[in-house]
C-alpha positions in Angstrom: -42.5 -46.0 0.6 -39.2 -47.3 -0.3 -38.7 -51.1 0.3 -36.8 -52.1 3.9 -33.9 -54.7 3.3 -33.9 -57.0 6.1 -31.6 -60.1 7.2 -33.4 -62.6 9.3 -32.7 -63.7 12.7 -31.9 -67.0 12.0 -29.4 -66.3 9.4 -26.0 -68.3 10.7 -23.1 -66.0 11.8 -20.7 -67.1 9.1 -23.2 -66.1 6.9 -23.6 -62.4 8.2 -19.9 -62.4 8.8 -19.1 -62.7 4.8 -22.1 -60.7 4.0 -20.8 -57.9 6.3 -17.4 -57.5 4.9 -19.1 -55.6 2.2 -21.3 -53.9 5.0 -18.6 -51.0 6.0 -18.4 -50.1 1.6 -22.4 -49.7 1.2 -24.2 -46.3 1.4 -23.9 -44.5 4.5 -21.1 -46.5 5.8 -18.7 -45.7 2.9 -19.0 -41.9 3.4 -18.1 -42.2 6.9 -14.7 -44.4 6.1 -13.6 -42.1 3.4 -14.7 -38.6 5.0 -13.7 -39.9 8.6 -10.1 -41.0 6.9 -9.7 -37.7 5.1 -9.9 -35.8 8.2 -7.3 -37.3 9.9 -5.7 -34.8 7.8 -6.5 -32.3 10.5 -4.5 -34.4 13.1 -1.1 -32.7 11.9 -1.7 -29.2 11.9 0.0 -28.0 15.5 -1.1 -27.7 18.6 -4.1 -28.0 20.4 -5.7 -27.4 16.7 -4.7 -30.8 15.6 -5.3 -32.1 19.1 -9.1 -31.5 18.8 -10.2 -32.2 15.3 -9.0 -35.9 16.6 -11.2 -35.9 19.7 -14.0 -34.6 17.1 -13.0 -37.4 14.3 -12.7 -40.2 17.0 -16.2 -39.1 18.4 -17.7 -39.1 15.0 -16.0 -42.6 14.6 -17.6 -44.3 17.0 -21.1 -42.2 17.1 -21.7 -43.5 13.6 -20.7 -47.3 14.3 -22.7 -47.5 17.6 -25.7 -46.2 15.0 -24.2 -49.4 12.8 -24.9 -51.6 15.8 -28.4 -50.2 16.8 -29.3 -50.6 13.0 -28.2 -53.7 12.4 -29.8 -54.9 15.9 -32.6 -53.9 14.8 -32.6 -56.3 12.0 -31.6 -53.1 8.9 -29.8 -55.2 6.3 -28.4 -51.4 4.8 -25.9 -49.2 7.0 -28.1 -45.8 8.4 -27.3 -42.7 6.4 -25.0 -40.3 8.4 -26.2 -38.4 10.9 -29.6 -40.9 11.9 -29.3 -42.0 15.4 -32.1 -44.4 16.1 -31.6 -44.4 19.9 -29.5 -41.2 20.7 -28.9 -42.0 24.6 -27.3 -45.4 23.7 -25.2 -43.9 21.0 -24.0 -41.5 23.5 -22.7 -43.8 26.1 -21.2 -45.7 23.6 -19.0 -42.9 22.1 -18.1 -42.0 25.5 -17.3 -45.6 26.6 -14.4 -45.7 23.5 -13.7 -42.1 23.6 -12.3 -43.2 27.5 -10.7 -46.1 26.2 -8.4 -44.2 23.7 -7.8 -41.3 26.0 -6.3 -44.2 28.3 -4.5 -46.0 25.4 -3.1 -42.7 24.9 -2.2 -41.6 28.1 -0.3 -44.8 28.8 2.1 -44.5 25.9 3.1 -41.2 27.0 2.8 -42.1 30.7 3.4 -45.8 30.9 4.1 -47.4 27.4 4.6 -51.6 29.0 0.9 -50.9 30.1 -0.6 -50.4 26.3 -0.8 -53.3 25.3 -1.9 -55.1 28.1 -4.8 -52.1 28.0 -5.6 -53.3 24.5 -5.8 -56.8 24.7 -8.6 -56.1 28.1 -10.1 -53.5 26.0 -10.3 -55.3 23.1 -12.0 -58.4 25.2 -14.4 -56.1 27.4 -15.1 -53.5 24.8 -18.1 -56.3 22.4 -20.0 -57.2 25.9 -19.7 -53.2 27.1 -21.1 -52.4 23.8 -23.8 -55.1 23.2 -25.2 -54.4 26.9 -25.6 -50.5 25.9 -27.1 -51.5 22.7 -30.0 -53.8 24.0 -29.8 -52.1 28.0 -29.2 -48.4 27.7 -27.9 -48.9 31.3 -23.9 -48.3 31.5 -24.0 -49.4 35.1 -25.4 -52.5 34.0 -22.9 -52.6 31.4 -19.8 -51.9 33.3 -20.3 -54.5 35.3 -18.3 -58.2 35.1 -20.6 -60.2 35.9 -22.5 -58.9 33.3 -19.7 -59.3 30.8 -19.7 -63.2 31.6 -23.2 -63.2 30.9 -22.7 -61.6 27.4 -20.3 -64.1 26.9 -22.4 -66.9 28.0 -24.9 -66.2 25.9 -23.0 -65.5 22.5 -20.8 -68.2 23.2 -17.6 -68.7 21.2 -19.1 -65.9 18.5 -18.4 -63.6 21.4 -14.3 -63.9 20.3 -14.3 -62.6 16.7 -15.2 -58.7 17.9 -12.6 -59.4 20.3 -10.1 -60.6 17.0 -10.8 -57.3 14.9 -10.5 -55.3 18.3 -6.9 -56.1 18.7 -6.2 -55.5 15.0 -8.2 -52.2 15.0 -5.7 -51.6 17.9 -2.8 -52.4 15.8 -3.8 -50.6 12.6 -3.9 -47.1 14.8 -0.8 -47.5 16.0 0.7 -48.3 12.4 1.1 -45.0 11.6 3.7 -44.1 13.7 5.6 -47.0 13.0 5.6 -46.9 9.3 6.5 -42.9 9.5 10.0 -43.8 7.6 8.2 -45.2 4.9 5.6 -43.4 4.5 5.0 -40.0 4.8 2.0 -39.4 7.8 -0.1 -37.1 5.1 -0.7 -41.3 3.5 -0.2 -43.4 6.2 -2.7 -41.7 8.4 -5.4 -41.4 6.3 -4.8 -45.1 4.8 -4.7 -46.3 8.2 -7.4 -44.3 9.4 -9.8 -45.8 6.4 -8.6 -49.3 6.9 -9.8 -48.9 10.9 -12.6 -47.4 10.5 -13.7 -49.8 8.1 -12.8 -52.6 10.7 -14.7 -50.5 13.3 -18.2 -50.2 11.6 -17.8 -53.7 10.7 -16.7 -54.9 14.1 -19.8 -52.9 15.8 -22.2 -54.3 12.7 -21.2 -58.1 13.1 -21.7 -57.4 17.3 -25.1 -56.2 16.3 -26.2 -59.0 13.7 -25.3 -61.3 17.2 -28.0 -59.0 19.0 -30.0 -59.3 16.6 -29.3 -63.0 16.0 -30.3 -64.0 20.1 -32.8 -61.0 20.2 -35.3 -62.9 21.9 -33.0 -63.9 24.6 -32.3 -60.0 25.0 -36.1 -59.7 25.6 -36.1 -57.1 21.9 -38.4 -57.0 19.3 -36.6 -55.5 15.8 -37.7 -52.4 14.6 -37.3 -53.7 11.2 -39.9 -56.1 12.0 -42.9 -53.8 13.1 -41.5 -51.6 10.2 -42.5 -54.1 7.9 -46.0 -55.0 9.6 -46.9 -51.6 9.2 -45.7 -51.3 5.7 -47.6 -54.3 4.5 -44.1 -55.1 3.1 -45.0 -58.8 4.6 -48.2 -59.0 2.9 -46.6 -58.1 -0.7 -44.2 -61.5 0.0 -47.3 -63.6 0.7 -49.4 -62.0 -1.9 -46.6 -62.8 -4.7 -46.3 -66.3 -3.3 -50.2 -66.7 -4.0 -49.7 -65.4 -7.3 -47.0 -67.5 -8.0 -49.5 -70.0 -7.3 -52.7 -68.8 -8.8 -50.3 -68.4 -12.4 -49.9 -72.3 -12.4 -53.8 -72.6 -13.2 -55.0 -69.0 -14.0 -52.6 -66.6 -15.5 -55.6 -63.9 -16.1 -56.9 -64.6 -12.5 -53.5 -63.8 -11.1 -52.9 -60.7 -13.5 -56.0 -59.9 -11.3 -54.6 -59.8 -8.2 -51.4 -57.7 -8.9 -54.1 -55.0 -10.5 -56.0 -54.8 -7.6 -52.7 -54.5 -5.3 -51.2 -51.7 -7.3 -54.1 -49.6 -7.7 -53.8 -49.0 -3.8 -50.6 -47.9 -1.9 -47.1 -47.9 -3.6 -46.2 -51.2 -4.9 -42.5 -52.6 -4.5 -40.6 -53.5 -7.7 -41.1 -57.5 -7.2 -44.9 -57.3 -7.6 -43.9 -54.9 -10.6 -42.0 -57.4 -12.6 -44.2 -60.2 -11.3 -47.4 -57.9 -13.6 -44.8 -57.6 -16.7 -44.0 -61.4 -16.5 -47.6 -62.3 -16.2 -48.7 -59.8 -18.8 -45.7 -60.8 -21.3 -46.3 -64.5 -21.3 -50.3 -63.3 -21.6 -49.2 -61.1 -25.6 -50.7 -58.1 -24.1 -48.2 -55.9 -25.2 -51.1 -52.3 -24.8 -51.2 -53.5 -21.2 -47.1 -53.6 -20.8 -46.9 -50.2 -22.5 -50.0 -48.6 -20.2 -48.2 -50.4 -17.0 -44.7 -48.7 -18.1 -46.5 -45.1 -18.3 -47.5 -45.9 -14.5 -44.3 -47.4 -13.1 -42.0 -44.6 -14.7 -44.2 -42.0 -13.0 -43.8 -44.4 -9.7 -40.2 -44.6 -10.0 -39.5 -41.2 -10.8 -41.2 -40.4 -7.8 -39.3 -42.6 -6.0 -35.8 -40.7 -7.1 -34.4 -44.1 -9.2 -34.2 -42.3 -12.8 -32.1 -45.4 -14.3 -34.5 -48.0 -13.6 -37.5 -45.4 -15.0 -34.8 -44.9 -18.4 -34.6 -48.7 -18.8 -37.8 -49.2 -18.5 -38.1 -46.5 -21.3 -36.1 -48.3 -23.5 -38.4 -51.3 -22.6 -41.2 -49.8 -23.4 -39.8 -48.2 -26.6 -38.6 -51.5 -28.1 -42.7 -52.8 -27.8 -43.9 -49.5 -29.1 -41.9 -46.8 -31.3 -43.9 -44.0 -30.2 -43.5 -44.3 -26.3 -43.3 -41.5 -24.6 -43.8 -40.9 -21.0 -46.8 -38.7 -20.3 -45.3 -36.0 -18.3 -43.1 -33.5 -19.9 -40.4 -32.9 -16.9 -39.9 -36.7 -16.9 -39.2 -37.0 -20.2 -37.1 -33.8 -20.3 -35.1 -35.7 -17.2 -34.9 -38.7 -18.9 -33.3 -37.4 -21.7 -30.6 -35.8 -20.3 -29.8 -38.8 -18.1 -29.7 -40.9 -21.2 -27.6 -38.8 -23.2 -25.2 -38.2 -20.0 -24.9 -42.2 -19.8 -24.0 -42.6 -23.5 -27.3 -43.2 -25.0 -27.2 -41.2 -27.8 -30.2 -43.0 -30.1 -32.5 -43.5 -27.0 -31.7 -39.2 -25.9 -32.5 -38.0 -29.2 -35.6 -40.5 -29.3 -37.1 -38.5 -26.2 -35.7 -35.2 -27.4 -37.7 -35.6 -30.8 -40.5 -36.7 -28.7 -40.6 -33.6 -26.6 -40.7 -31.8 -29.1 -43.2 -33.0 -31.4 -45.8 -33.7 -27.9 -45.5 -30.2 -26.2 -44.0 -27.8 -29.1 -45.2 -25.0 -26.8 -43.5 -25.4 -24.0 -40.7 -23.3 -22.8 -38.4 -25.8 -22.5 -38.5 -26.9 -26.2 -35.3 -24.9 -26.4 -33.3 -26.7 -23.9 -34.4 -30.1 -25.9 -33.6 -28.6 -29.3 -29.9 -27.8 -27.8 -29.5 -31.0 -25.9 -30.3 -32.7 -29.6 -28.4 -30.7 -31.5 -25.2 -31.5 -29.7 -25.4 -35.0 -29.7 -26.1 -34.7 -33.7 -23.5 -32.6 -34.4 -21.0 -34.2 -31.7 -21.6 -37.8 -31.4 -23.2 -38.6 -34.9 -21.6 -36.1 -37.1 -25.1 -34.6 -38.2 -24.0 -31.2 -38.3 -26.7 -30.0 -41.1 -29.5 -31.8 -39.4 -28.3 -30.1 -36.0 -28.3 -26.4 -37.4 -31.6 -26.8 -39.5 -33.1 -28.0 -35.9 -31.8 -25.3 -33.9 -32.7 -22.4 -36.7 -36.7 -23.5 -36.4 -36.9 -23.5 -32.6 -34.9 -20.0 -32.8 -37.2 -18.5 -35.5 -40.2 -19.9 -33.7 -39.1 -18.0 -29.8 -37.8 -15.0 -31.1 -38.3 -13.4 -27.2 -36.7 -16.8 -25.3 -33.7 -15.9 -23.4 -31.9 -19.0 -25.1 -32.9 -17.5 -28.4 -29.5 -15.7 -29.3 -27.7 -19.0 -28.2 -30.0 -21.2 -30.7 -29.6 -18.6 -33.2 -25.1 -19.1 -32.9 -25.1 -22.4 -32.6 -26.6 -22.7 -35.5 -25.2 -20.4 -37.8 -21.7 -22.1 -36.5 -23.3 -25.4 -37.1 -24.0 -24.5 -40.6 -20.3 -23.1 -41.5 -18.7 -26.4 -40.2 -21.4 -28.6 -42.2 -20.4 -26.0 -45.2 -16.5 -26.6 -44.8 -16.7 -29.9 -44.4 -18.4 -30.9 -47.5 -16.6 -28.3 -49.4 -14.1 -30.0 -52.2 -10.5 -29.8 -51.4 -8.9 -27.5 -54.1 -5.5 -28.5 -56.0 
């Protein structure tokens, strides 16, 4: 199970607010500001076209930031991944909450423009104790109601006023737009604006629900995050690496131990990982350190992290020259990663390894062609390349990438040819 990231309750609020900043760019969150900002797009074509892909966009807008507050309420460090709704009635009267307040922002500049900025500024103060109240409530009657935004208030205290900052500028940044349309042309300004507001938006509705999150217990909520990580045992991994760090002061072999007997159960989170390598380094057992990097490369790659499994090939590799993971698709994934990231030496490494470990398999081929071109491309080995590629197509005379094998080579061989013939006076 993949680790949670959590922040802790009693994290200050400067702290969160600075960590946050970054919140809106991680993940889930920075496809929503760049695919939401990209749509607005869809706002100029005419008519009642253009009319409803922004009632759709600004729906999407804020039914992805009230998951951002849920989330983060519930103690997530991460943003959620598009389209996860943790509590789908709340995030419902949220989105139609805002969706009321810019139809009214709207209506009064067409209407009654003196009246939109006075609508803002009440909006903008109302709108963090409407929203915290449907977060941790569910109840919009409860959370339309004034006496209920003073409590809010009360209970956040003079925190309660930066939502209400970034509200007026969120204001301000949609209006922009129009203002700046001598400038600008609206096919930039309204997709710059529209990324710069939506980034203040999932932030805005993240920092309100660190607060929840921060005075949970006076909200009468237990985080999800928390009984999450109960459940996981992510909890008991902390404590046991604590002990460990402990037990290696006295008994490094005795604490070796008790990371074996952890990982041979239930998925093990990297931290306990690199604690076993540490141990096991400082320990000379370099056959351990090579058996433990067959295990956690078929861990990780089961996990979906590829680069961490490749580095850990490379690790592995330095301690022992013939290293090769133990299952063929890994390494045959591996290899391409590595040579798509550059790393020519380490690609051709697991290519020759392929290779010479499962000559029989279909995929030989593949390998051989993925070799050859880095030879013949990146090292100049043109000879090496075509000798390489004539074997494996002699060898699979019926293999559909036979006749490919077979030119490449043959081309391979005239460019070796002309370039070490002698230039003729």
């Amino acid at each position: 199970m993949p680790r949670v990231r959590t922040v802790s309750p009693d994290t200050p609020l400067a702290e969160r607010f600075t960590a946050g900043l970054s919140y809106p760019l991680r993940g889930g969150g920075l496809a929503a500001c760049v695919v939401l900002a990209l749509g607005q797009c869809l706002v100029m074509i005419p008519a009642y076209v253009g009319l409803f892909a922004g009632f759709v966009l600004w729906a999407a807008t804020w039914r992805y930031a009230a998951a951002c507050l849920l989330h983060t309420a519930n103690g997530f460090a991460d943003p959620p991944d598009v389209g996860i709704e943790e509590n789908p009635a709340a995030g419902h009267w949220l989105t139609m909450v805002h969706m009321i307040v810019v139809m009214a922002c709207a209506v009064s500049t067409v209407l009654y423009p003196a009246m939109f900025w006075p609508l803002v500024l009440f909006f903008a103060l109302t709108l963090p104790a409407i929203d915290m109240s449907l977060a941790f409530d569910g109840n919009p009657l409860v959370a339309l109601n004034p006496l209920n935004w003073q409590a809010v208030i009360a209970r956040l205290g003079a925190g309660y006023f930066i939502p209400v900052v970034i509200n007026v500028l969120v204001g301000g940044l949609i209006v922009l737009p129009a203002l700046t349309s001598r400038w600008l042309p609206l096919a930039i300004s309204l997709p710059l604006f529209a990324f710069a507001y939506t980034y203040l938006i999932i932030f805005n509705l993240h920092l309100m629900g660190a607060m929840i999150h921060q005075h949970h217990e006076q909200f009468d909520l237990e985080p999800e995050a928390d009984t999450l990580i109960r459940e996981s045992g992510q909890d008991e991994d902390e404590r046991l690496l604590a002990r460990v760090h402990e037990m290696a002061l006295v008994d490094r072999r005795a604490a070796i131990g008790m990371l074996v007997d952890r990982m041979q159960g239930r998925s093990a989170p990297a931290s306990l990982h690199h604690a076993y390598r540490d141990l096991v380094r400082k320990e000379g057992l370099k056959d351990a350190l090579v058996e433990h990097g067959h295990l956690w490369i078929a861990a990780l790659m089961a996990q979906d992290d590829p680069r961490r499994a490749l580095g850990l090939v490379q690790e592995c590799i330095d301690m022992d020259p013939g290293f090769l993971p133990d299952d063929p698709a890994t390494t045959a994934t591996l290899a391409e990663l590595a040579a798509g990231m550059g790393m020519t030496r380490l690609s051709l490494k697991l290519c020759r390894g392929y290779l010479s470990r499962w000559p029989r398999s279909p995929e030989c081929l593949r390998m051989a062609l993925l070799a050859a071109d880095q030879m013949a491309d990146r090292l100049g080995q043109r000879a090496e390349a075509a000798v390489l590629l004539g074997k494996l197509a002699t060898a699979w005379p019926q293999h559909p990438l036979q006749p490919t094998l077979a030119t490449r080579a043959s081309r391979l061989q005239q460019a070796a040819g002309t370039a070490h013939t002698p230039a003729v006076d």
